[in-house]
N, C-alpha and C positions, 0 to 999 in steps of 0.2 A: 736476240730480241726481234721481234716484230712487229713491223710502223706501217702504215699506213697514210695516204695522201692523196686525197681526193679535191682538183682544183677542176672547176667547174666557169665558163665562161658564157654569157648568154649570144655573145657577138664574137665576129673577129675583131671589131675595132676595140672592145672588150678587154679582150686577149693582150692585144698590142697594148694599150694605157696600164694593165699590170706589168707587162715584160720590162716598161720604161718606168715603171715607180721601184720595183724589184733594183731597177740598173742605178737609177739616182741613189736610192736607199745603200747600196754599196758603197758609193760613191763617194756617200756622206758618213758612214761607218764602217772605216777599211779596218779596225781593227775586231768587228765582227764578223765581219766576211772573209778576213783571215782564218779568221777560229771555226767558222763555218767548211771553209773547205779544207780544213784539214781534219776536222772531223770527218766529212764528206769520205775524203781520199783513206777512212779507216775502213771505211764501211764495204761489206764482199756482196757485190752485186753479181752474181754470177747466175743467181735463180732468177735476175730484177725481169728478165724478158721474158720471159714464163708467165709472174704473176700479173705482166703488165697487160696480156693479152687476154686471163681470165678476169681482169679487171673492165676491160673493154667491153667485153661481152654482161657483166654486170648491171653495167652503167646501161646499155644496150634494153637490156632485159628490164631495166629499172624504169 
């Protein structure tokens, strides 16, 4: 399968206020973020830095 994941920030302080609602949000539902990274750890990233850089250029162009 192929996903996609396009997260877009207008600031760096932006940025940071999701990294730390992202981190609480764990925090507060360990037994999804459980399930999340073991999902995570199935998934074969081995092409991820390839499409990550034609995604760049995308956004870029976009």
């Amino acid at each position: 399968a192929t996903a996609w994941n396009v997260t877009g920030y207008k600031t760096y302080a932006d940025y940071l206020a999701g990294w730390n609602n992202n981190r609480e949000f764990r925090e507060k539902n360990p037994k999804f973020a459980k399930e999340r990274d073991e999902r995570s750890s199935e998934i074969d990233y081995s092409g991820f830095e390839q499409e990550k850089k034609f995604m760049r250029l995308l956004v870029k162009q976009w």
